[in-house]
N, C-alpha and C positions, 0 to 999 in steps of 0.2 A: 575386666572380663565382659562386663556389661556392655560398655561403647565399641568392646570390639566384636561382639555381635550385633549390637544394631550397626557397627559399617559392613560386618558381613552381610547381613538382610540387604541391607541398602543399597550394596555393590549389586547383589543378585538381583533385586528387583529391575534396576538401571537397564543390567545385562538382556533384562527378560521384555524389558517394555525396547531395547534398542530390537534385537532380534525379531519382534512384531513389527519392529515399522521397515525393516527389510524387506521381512517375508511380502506385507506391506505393497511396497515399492517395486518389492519382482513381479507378482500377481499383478499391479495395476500395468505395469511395464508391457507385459503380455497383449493386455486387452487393446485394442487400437484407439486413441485419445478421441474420436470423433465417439464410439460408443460407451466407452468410460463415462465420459462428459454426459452423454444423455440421462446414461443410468441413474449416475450417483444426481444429479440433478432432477430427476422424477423422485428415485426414495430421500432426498432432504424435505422437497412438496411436502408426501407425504406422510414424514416423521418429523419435521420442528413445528407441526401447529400443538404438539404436546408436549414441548418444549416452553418453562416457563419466558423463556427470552421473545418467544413469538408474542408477546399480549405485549411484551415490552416496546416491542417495533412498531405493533400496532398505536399505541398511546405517543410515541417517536414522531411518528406518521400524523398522528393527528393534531398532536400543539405545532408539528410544522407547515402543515397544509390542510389547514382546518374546511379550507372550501372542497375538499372530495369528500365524497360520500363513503359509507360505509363500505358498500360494495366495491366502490374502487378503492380501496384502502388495503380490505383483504386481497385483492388482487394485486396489488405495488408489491404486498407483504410475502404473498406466492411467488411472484416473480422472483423476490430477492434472493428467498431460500433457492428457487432454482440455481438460479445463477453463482449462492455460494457452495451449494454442492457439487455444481461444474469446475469451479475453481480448485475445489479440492481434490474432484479427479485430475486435472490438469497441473496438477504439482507436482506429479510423481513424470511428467510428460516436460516439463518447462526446459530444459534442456535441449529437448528435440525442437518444442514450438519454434525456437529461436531458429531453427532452418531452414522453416518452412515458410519462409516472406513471400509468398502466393497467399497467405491465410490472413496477411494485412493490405488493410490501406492506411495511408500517410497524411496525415493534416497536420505540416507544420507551416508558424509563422516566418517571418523574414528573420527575426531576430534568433531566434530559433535554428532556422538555416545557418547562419553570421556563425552560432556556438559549434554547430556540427564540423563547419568548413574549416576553424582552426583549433576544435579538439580539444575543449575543456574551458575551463575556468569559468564553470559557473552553480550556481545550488538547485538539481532537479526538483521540484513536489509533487505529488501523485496525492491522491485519496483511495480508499479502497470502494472503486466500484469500476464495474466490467473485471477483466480478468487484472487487478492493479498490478501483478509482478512481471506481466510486457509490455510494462509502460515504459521503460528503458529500452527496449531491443532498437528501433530504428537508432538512438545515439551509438548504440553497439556495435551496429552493422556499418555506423561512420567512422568508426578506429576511436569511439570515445571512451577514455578508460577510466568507467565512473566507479565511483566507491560508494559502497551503500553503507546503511545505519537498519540494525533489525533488533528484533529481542530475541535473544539468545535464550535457547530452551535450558533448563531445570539440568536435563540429562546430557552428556557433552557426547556419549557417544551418538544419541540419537538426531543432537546439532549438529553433527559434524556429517552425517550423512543426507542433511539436506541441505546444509550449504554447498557440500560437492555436488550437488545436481543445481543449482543457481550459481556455480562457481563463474560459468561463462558468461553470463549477467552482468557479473559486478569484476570485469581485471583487475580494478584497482585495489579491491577485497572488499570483505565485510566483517562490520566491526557491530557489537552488542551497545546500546545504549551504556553511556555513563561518562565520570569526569573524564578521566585518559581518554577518551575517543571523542573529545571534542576536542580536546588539543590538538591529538591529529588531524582532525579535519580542516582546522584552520589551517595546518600546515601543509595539508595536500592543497586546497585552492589558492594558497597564495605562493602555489606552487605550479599554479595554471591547472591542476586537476579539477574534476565535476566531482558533487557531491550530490546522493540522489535520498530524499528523506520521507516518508510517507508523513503529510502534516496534516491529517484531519481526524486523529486522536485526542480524546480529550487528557486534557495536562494539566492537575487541578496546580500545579506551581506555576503556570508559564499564566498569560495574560488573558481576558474577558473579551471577545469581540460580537460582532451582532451576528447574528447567524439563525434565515429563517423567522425574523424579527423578534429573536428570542436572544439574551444574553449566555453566552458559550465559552467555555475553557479552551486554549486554543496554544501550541507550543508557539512561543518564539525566535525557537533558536535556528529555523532556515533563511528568517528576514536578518537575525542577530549574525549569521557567519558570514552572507553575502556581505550586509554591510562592511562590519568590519574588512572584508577580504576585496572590498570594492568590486562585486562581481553580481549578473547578472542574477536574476529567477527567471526558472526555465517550467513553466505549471502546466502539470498534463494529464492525458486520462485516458482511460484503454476504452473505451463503446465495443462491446457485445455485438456482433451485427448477426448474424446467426450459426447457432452450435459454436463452433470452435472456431471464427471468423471474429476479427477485428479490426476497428477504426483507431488508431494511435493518433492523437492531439497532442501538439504543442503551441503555447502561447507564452510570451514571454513578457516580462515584469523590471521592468526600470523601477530601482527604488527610489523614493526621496531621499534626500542627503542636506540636511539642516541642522545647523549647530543645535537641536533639540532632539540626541539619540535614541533618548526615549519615545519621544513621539513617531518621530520616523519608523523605530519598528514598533510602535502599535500602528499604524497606518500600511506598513507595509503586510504586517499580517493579517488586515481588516478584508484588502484587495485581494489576498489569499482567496479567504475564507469568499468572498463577493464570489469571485469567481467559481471558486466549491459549488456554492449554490446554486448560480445557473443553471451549472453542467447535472446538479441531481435534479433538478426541476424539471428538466430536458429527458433525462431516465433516472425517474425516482425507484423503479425496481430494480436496478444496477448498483444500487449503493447501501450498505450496509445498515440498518436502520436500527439494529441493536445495539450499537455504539451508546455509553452511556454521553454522551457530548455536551450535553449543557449544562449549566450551572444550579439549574432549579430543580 
């Protein structure tokens, strides 16, 4: 009697917290994504500096770029929040963004171009900074039918009503970390499919790379699939350019291939993370600074 009221509770609460992120979703739906965007990115300003994760970013901020000043530190740290409360108005909108290719510009490489023009087979990586979930859309808009990798919420009614608004994103679907969904993923690219993986998560099981001349936890299973799957990395990043305006970046990543598999993807995910860094050095307020990312 006991467990079958805590699943009733539990069924109910599911029900209650799915029904808020609706209500949610209509309400933000409503308001036009360019003022969405400003709002919710003024009240994160400011509401996360009382936020114990804001003193986190700040100390983030400062073993990684120890030559900015206080001042400018607090300010990378204000921008971030901005720009993640933007995001999060702009989640309820990601569906639409996707149609409005007047709202981007296009930086890709040659090799880059090569993956678009024959439509797959290769492993996207993104970071989270600028808006990271239309870091796929120009592969999109090429007929590429990429398969994403996400965490799967707690609640599956509440999953399941944000994967259908990123459904157009990802044709190829989207699957939640874990064993069975690497399987498949091997089996979609070496099936000429793209796989698209956010890799600048720390992974205390996957590998140590340099990162910010600080050693950092770092996944390696985007270097691990390409290889095996003999296919390209395709590393990219959305740039913010102003309100609800975006620069799409791609560059791409020939791995090493040496009888030492092991080394090869530490090297391949060294060149990751190298790259990582530039791009936040470039806009250090665009990138997530709360991220617990390194080892120490």
């Amino acid at each position: 009697m006991q467990i079958s009221l805590s699943r009733l509770i539990g069924s109910i609460v599911r029900r209650i917290e799915w029904l808020a992120l609706v209500s949610v979703v209509w309400l933000f739906r409503l308001i036009p994504v360019d003022v969405a965007s400003a709002v919710m990115g003024w009240l994160w300003r400011r509401i996360a500096p009382f936020n114990p994760r804001h003193k986190r970013a700040l100390r983030h901020l400062a073993n990684a770029m120890p030559e900015l000043s206080p001042a400018d530190r607090a300010r990378i740290v204000d921008g971030m929040w901005d720009n993640l409360g933007r995001v999060a108005a702009e989640a309820f909108h990601i569906d639409r963004l996707l149609h409005l290719q007047q709202r981007f510009e296009i930086d890709i490489d040659d090799l880059t171009q090569e993956v678009f023009e024959r439509k797959g087979g290769c492993v996207f990586v993104s970071l989270h900074s600028g808006n990271w979930e239309l870091c796929v859309a120009p592969a999109v808009w090429r007929g590429v039918p990429i398969t994403g990798v996400y965490q799967a919420l707690k609640n599956a009614h509440s999953d399941a009503v944000l994967r259908q608004l990123r459904g157009e994103l990802y044709p190829g679907g989207l699957f939640s970390k874990g064993h069975q969904t690497a399987r498949k993923l091997v089996s979609i690219l070496r099936q000429g499919g793209a796989v698209a993986i956010m890799s600048d998560l720390r992974e205390r099981r996957g590998l140590v790379v340099p990162f910010f001349d600080q050693p950092a936890y770092a996944t390696p299973v985007p270097v691990s699939l390409a290889r095996a799957c003999n296919v390209p990395i395709i590393m990219g990043r959305t740039v913010r350019l102003d309100g609800v305006r975006f620069r799409i970046e791609g560059r791409g990543l020939i791995l090493p291939r040496t009888d030492d598999k092991e080394a090869d993807i530490q090297a391949g995910t060294e060149a990751i993370h190298a790259q990582f860094e530039a791009w936040i050095r470039e806009y250090p307020e665009q990138w997530m600074w709360i991220h617990r990312k390194w080892s120490a």
